[in-house]
C-alpha positions in Angstrom: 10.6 9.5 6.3 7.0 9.1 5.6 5.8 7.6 2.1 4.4 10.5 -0.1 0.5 10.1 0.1 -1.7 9.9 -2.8 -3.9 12.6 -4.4 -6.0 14.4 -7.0 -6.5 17.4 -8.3 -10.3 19.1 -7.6 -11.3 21.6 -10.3 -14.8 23.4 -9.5 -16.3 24.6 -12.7 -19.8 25.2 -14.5 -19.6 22.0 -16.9 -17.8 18.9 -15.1 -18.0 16.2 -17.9 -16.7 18.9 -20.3 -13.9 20.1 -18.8 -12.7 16.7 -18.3 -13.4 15.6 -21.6 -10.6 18.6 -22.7 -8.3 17.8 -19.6 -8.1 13.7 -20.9 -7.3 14.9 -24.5 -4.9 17.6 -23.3 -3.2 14.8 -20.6 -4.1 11.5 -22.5 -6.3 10.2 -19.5 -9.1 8.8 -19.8 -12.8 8.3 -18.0 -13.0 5.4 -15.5 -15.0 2.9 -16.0 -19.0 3.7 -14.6 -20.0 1.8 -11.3 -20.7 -1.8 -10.8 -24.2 -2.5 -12.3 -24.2 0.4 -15.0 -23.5 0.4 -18.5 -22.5 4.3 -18.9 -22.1 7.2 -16.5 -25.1 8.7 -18.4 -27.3 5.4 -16.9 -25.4 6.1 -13.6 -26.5 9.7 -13.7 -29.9 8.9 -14.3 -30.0 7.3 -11.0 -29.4 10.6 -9.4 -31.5 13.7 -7.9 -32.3 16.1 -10.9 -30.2 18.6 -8.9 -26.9 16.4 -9.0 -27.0 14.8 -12.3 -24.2 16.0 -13.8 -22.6 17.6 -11.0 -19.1 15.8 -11.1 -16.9 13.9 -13.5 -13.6 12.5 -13.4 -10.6 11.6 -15.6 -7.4 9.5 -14.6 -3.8 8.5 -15.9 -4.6 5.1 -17.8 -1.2 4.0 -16.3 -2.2 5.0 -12.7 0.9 7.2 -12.4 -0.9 10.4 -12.4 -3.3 12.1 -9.8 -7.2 11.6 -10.8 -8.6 14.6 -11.8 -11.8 15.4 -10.4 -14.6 18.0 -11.4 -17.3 19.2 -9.4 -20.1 22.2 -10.6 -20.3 25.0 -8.3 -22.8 27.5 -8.7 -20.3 30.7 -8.9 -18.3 31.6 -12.2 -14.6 32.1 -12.0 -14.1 35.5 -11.5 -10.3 35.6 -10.8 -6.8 34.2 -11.9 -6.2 30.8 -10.5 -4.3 30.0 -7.1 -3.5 26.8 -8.6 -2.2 25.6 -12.0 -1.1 23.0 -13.8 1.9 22.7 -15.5 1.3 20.7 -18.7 5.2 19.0 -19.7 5.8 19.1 -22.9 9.3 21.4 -23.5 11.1 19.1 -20.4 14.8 18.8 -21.7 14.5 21.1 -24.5 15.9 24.8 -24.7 15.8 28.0 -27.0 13.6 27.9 -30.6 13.7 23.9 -30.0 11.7 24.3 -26.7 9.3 27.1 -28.3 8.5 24.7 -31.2 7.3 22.2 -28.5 5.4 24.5 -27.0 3.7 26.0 -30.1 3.1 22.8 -31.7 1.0 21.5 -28.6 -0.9 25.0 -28.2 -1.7 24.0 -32.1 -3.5 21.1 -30.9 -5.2 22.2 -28.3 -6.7 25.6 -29.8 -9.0 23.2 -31.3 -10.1 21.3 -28.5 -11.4 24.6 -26.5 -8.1 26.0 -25.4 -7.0 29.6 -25.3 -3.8 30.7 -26.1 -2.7 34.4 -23.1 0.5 34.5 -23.7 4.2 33.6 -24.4 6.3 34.4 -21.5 10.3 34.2 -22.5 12.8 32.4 -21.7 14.9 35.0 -19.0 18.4 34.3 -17.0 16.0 32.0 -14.5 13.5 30.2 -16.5 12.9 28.7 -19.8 10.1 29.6 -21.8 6.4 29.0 -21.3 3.1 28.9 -22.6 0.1 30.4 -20.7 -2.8 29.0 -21.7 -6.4 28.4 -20.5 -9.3 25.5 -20.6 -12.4 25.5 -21.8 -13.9 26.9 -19.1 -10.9 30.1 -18.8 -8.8 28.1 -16.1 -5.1 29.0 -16.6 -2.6 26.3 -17.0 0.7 26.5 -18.4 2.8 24.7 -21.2 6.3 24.5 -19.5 
């Protein structure tokens, strides 16, 4: 059996350093250190073509367990629901009005960050209840 290979998670949005600036508060990741020979990624930046500074940023799990997150500008809005989503864990284990407390009290922190709350989908004889949500930039992800 092969060994699962590594990956990360591409988002294309308008603003990459904001977006993941919310994604490492929503996650608890944080921003990798700049390259060798720089002091900040704003002096890394600098070293770039007007047209590509601030064209990507990235954010990863400070443990290394999690996929890096990376974020690249694109030109085109988001026009449509996503394809992909994340699932954000933070009801695992839980069930009932224990589960939607978890749920609510995490879309409480996030409203503040950027976050939109779309809606509260309930628990049904399949699946437990969940919180659709999107980032700053109107990407859906849900609180499961």
């Amino acid at each position: 059996m092969a060994a699962a290979r590594e990956f990360q998670v591409t988002f294309d949005c308008a603003e990459p350093e904001r977006v993941a600036r919310f994604w490492c508060e929503v996650l608890g990741y944080v921003v990798p250190p700049p390259p060798p020979d720089f002091d900040s990624w704003e002096e890394f930046d600098r070293t770039l073509p007007p047209e590509q500074r601030g064209s990507a940023f990235a954010c990863v799990d400070p443990a290394g367990v999690g996929p890096r997150l990376y974020f690249q500008r694109v030109p085109e809005g988001k026009v449509v629901k996503n394809r992909l989503h994340l699932d954000v864990r933070v009801g695992t284990g839980l069930v009932g009005e224990e589960r939607l407390a978890a749920l609510e009290a995490e879309c409480a922190r996030l409203l503040p960050l950027g976050a939109t709350r779309v809606r509260l989908l309930e628990a049904d004889e399949e699946n437990e209840s969940c919180l659709v949500m999107q980032d700053v930039e109107g990407n859906e992800f849900c609180l499961d």
